[in-house]
N, C-alpha and C positions, 0 to 999 in steps of 0.2 A: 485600287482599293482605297488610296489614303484620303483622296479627293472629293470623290464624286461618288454617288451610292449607284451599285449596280444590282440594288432593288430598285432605282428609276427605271435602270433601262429595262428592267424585267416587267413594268409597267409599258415600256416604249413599245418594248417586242411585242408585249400581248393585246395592246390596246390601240393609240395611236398610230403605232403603224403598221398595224395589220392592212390600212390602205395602201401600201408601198407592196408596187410587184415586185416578186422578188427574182431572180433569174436560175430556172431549174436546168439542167444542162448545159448553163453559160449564157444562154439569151433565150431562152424560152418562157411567155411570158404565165402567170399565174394571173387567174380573176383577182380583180377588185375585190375586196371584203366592206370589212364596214365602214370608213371613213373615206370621205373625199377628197380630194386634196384640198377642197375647200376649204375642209373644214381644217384639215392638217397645218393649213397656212394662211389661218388665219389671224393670228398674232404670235407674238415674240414668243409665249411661252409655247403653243404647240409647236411652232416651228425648232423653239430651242429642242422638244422631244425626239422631232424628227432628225435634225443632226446627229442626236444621243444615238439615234437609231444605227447610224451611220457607222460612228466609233466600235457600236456594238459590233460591228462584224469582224475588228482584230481582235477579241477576246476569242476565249473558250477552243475547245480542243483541235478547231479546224483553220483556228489561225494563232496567233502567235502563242495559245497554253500552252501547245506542244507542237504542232504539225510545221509549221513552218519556223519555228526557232528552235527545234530541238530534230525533227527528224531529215529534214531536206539540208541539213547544215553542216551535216556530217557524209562522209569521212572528208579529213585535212590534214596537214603535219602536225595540229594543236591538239585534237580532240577525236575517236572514233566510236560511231555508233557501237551497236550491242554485236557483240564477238562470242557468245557462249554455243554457240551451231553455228556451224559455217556452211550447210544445207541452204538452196534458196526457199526464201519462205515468203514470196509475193508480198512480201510487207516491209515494213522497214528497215530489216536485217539487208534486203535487196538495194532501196535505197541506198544505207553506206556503202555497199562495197561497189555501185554502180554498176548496178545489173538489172535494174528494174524494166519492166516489160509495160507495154499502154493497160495492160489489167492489172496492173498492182493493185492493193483494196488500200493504200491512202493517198489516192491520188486524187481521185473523182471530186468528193467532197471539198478538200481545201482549194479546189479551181475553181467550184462553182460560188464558194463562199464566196472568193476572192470577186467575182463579176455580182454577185450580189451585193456586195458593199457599191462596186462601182454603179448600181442600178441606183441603189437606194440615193447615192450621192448626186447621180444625173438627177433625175426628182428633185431635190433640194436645188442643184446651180438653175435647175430652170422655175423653180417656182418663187424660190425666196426672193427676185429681181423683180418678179409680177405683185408683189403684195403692195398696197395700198401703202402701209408704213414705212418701207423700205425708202419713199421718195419723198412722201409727204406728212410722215409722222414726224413725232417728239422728236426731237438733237440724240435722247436716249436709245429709242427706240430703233433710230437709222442707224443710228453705233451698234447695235446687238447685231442687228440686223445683217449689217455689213460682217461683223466679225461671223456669223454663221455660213452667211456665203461664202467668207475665205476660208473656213475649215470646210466647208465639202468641198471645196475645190484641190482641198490640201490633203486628204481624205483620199480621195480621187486619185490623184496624183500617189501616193502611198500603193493603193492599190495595185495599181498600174505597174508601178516600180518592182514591185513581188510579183506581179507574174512575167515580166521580160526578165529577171534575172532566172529563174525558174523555168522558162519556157520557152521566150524569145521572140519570134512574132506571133503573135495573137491575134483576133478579132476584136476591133476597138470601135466604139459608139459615146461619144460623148453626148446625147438626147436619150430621154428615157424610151423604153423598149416601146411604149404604146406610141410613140411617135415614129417611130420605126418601119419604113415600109415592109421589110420584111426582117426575120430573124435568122435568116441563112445568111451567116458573111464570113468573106474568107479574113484573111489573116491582114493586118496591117503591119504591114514595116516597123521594126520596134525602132528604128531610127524616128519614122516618123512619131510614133506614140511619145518619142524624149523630149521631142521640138514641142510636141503638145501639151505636156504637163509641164516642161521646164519654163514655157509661157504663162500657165493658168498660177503657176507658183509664181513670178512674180506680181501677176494679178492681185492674187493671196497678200503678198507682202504690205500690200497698201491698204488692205483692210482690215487686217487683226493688230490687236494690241501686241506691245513690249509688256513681258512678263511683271514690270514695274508701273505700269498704266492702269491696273486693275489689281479690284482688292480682293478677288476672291481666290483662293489657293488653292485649284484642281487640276486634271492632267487635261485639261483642253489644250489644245494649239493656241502657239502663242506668236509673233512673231519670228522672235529668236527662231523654233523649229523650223518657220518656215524656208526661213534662208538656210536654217543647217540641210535640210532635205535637200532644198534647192541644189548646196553647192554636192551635197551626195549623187545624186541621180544626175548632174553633170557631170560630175568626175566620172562614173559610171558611162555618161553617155560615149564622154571621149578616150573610152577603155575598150580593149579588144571584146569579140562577144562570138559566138556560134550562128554563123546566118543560115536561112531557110536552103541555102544553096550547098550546105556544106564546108563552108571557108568560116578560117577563123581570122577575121583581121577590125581594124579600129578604121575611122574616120579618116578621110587626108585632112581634114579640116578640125581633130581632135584638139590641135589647142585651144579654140574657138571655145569649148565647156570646161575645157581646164582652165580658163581665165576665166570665168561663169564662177567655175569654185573657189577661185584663189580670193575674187573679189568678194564674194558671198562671206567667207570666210575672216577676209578685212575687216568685212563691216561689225561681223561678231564678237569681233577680237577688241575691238574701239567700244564693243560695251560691258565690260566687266561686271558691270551695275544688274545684268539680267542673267549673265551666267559667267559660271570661272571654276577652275578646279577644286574640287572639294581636297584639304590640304592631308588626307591622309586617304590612300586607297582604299585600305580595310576599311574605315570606316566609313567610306560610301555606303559598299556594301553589304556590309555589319548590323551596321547602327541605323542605315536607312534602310536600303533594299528589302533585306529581310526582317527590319523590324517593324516594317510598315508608319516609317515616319520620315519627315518633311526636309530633306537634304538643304539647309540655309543658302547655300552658292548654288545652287541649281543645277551643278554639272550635269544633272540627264536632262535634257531640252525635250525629249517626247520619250513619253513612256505608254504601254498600253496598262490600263487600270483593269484589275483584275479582281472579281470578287463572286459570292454567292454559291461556291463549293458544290459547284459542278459543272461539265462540261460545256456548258451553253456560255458561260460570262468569263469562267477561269483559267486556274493555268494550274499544271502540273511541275511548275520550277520548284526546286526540290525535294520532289519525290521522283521523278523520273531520273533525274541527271545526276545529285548531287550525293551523300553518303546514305546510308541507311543506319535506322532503330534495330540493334538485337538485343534481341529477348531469347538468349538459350540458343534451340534448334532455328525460333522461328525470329524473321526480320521484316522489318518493313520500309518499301522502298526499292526502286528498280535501280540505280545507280547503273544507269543503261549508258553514259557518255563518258566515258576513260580516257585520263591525258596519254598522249604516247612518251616511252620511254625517253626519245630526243627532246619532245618539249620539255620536259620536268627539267633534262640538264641544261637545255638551252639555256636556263635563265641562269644570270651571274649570282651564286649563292649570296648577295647581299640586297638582290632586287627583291621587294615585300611582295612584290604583284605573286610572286610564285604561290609561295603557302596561301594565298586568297584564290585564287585560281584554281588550283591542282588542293584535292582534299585527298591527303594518303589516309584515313581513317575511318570507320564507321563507330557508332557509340553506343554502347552497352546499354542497359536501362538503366542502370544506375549513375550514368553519366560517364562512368570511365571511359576511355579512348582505345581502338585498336586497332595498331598498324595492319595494312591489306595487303598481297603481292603487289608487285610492280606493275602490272600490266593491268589491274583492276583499282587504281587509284582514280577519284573521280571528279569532275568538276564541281570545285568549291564554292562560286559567285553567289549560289542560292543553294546554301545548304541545311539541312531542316534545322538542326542544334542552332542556327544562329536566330531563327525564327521565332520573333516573340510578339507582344501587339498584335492578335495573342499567341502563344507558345505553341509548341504541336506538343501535344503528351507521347512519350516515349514508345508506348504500344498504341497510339494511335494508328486506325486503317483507314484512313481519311488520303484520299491521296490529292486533295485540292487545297491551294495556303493561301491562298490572295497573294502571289507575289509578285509584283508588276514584270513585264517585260522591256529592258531601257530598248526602244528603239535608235535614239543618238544621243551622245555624249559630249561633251564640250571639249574630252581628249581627241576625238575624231575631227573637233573643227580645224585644232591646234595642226596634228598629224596630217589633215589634206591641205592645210595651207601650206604647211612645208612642203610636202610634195609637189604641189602644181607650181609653189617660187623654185622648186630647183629644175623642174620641168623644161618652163615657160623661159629659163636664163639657161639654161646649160651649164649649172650647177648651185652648189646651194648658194644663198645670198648669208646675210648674219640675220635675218629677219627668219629667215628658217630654220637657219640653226640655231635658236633662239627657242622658236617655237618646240623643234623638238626636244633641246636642253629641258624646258620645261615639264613634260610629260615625264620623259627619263627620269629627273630630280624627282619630281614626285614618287616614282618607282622608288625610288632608292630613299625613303626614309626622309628627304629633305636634303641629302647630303650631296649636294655637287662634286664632292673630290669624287666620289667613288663613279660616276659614270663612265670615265674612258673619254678618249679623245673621240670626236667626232668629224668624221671624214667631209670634205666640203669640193671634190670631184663629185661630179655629176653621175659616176657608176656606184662610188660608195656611199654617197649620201643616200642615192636610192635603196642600196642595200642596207642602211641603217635605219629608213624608213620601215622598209619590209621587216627587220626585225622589231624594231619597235611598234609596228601594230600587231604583231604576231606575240610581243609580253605584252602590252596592254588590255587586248579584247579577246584571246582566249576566252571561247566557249560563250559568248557573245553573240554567234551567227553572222560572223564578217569573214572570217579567214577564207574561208573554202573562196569566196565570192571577190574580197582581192588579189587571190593567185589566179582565179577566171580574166579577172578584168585585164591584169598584167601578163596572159598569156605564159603562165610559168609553173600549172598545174603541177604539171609532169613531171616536169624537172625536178622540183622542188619535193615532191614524193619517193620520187625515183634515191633522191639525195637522203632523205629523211630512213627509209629505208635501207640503202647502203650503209648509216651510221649505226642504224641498229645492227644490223648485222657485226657492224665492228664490235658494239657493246657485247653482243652474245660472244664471238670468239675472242672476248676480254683483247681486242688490239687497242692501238692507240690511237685517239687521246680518253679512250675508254677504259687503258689497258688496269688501272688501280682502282674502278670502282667497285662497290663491295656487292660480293656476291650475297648476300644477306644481311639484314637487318633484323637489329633488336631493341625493343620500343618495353617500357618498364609497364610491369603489371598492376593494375588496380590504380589507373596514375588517371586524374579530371583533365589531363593536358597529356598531349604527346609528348613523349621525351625520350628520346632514341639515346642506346644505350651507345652507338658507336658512329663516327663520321658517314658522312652520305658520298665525300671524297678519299676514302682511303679503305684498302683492304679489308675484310670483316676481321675480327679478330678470330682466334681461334676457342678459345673461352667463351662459354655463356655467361654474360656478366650474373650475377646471382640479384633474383628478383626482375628479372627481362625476358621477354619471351623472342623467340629467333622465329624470321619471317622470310625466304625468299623475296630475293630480289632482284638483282640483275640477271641471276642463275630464273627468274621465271618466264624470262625471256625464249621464245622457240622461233625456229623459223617458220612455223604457222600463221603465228603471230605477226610475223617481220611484212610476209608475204597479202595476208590479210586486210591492211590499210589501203583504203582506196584500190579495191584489188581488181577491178577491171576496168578503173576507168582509161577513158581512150581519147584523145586529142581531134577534135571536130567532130564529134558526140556525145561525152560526158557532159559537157559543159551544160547540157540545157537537158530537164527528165521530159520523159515522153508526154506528149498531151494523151489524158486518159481516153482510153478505148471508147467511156458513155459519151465522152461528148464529141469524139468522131463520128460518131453512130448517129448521133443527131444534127448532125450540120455536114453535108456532103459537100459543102465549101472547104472542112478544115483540114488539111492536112498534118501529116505526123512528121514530127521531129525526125535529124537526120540520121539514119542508122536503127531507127528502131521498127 
């Protein structure tokens, strides 16, 4: 939204590229409408439209508004989708708990989106290389030029990347569908799809700008992203995964993309000058995120721009996920992604990231604050009260906010280069533990004493790793997808659940936390009337109101988190029923 007006693209979508087929059932091709490609690509400015067009397809309700950063993300040990009926309901109650069947009703749509972007983008990598200017126009206009081709290549590649984490092998066509002998193909090797976009992304590198080469200030792809992506979807590639065969296993040759990240990652770190940590968490995403303004250090490297308040361009971040408006009986706001009890404690009561993260409260109309059970506390990173540029009104029913979605982060580049230097050596280096001191220190206010020693064995380092992306990007759409990569779903669930369970039979190290909370009434700020470490008291302090808390803990609840997922088949959801039905090449996922 801060950038780029998504009344362009609303011009893109309706006008200029109404010539772009678009892919109905995953590669099924639609008529040509009104323009040509001709005419589509015929100088810098249509063709910059048709890029636009491109972008357009992470927006709005079928990609990253909500479907893909908010419902396929969940359940994890950080965050669980919507818990209020535990009935299957073919939608994305089923999704969390991993039970979802090839007819779920959100599945169809954000698959075909996903291969519609990648159509749209095929079109662009092969026409914008044929245009007349691209080789023998202006110095200017080959620089444009170039830099559009390395965003649908990157574009592309994006794509691509969300449906192998999601699905696994897929049908993959890098020419657009009219060049296509036919539209029936089976699935491609998602190994092979990684070799092919991890290739087309360095392509990319060599022809977009350093976010300091250019003066205009929008969410286009910049260089930076592209090497951030690059070293993501390598890290990924050399990460365990769900193959078409049933097994879940990684690469023999997996360090091979783990040096792909580590060095991607190098290169990032040596420019400070295009991106570096924004020096206070909250106020990332505070002061920018939700208030729709311009982060100076750039720490989000790609973000989807979000605007036009409705499903087609926007997003639903916080109205879906984050607290809700009461007015009386009635509220507004779905507050559908709730931290789990162990996250909340996980964090060291002096790490900021928590209270940004985890929102224990919803907010009165009149602004006061009020504490919620435990179990219905919700993710904070985008929540409406911090939302201004412009504000949401209190009883507003508006459930669209323009609030972008970070796709990467400059903490992620930090966090995978220390991983792949402890990897790649067989424990950490100081160059690692460096990089993660970093992020940590940041967590904690600036304040190095307070992080703790950091282990520099190759078992605990990785385990410091893990927990430090697990307080960093809470409710971000990462967690779920590095306990995939690292083969440690289960476990890690299995664990997260076993601790609840201690908290509910108040054992230890759970044994003194308080069965209730009291948060003062008529108060513009939260302010709990008694520790979140020590026994409730027995007194209602006067002027506080008492709220369940660890006592709202059940074993329903315990049980419910990621409640059927299963080890070489949760990992990847099922390819939807419609586009089985139309490609008798495609086969279904393992176990469903």
């Amino acid at each position: 939204m801060k950038k780029y007006s998504h009344n362009l693209l609303a011009v893109v979508l309706g006008v200029t590229l109404t010539m772009l087929a678009s892919c109905k059932k995953y590669l099924e091709e639609n008529p040509v409408a009104s323009f040509s490609t001709e005419s589509a690509f015929s100088n810098v400015n249509t063709a910059t439209d048709a890029v636009l067009g491109v972008y357009a397809r992470l927006a709005g309700d079928n990609g990253y508004g909500i479907r893909l950063s908010m419902y396929y993300t969940v359940d994890a040990d950080d965050f669980v989708g919507p818990t209020s009926n535990a009935a299957p309901d073919n939608d994305r109650r089923d999704i969390a708990r991993y039970v979802a069947t090839p007819s779920n009703g959100q599945l169809e749509l954000p698959f075909e989106n996903l291969y519609t972007g990648i159509e749209r983008a095929n079109i662009c990598i092969k026409y914008i290389p044929l245009m007349s200017a691209y080789t023998n126009g202006s110095a200017s206009d080959q620089t444009a030029l170039k830099r559009l081709y390395g965003e649908a290549l990157t574009l592309r590649a994006q794509f691509y990347f969300e449906l192998i984490r999601n699905w696994g092998d897929v049908p993959a066509s890098y020419i657009p569908s009219a060049d296509q002998p036919t539209l029936k193909i089976a699935k491609t090797s998602q190994n092979d799809i990684y070799d092919h976009i991890i290739a087309d992304l360095l392509t990319a590198e060599g022809l977009v700008p350093w976010r300091t080469e250019i003066a205009a200030r929008d969410e286009r792809i910049t260089k930076g992203a592209v090497k951030g992506l690059r070293a993501r979807i390598a890290l990924f590639a050399g990460g365990y995964s769900l193959k078409s065969n049933g097994t879940v296993d990684r690469r023999s040759d997996y360090l091979k993309y783990y040096q792909i990240c580590h060095d991607e990652c190098a290169d990032l770190m040596a420019r400070r000058d295009a991106h570096n940590l924004n020096s206070s968490f909250q106020t990332l995403f505070k002061n920018y995120v939700d208030a729709h303004t311009l982060d100076p250090t750039y720490e989000i490297m790609f973000e989807v721009a979000m605007a036009g308040g409705s499903g087609v361009a926007d997003s639903k971040l916080g109205y879906y996920d984050g607290p809700r408006s009461v007015n009386g009986s009635t509220s507004y706001g779905n507050s559908s992604l709730t931290a789990t009890p162990t996250y909340f404690y996980a964090f060291d009561q002096n790490d900021t990231r928590r209270d940004v993260t985890i929102c224990p409260y919803f907010t009165n109309i009149d602004g006061t604050k009020a504490l919620q059970k435990f179990t219905t506390i919700t993710l904070g990173k985008f929540r409406r009260d911090w939302i201004t540029n412009p504000a949401i009104a209190p009883t507003s029913a508006a459930q669209y906010f323009g609030i972008n979605w970070p796709i990467l982060r400059f903490a992620d580049i930090l966090l995978m280069f220390a991983e792949t230097e402890n990897e790649i050596n067989g424990g950490a280096t100081a160059a690692a533990v460096n990089a993660l001191k970093e992020v940590r220190t940041r967590g904690f206010g600036g304040n190095a004493t307070l992080i703790g020693t950091i282990p520099t064995d190759k078992a605990g380092f990785f385990n410091a790793i893990n927990n430090e992306r697990l307080f960093e990007f809470g409710g971000e759409g990462i967690r779920k997808y590095d306990l995939i990569r690292w083969n440690i779903f289960l476990p890690t669930i299995t664990t997260a659940r076993n601790n609840m369970t201690l908290m509910l039979n108040k054992q230890a190290p759970y044994a003194n936390l308080p069965q209730s909370m009291y948060y003062q009434n008529a108060s513009q700020t939260l302010v709990y009337g008694n520790s979140l470490y020590a026994p409730t008291p027995s007194a209602t302090p006067t002027g506080y109101t008492k709220v369940a808390w660890i006592s709202n803990i059940t074993a329903a609840y315990i049980t419910s988190d990621a409640q059927a997922y299963k080890t070489g088949h949760s990992e990847l959801l099922p390819i939807p029923q419609q586009s089985i039905d139309a490609n008798p090449l495609l086969t279904q996922n393992p176990g469903y």
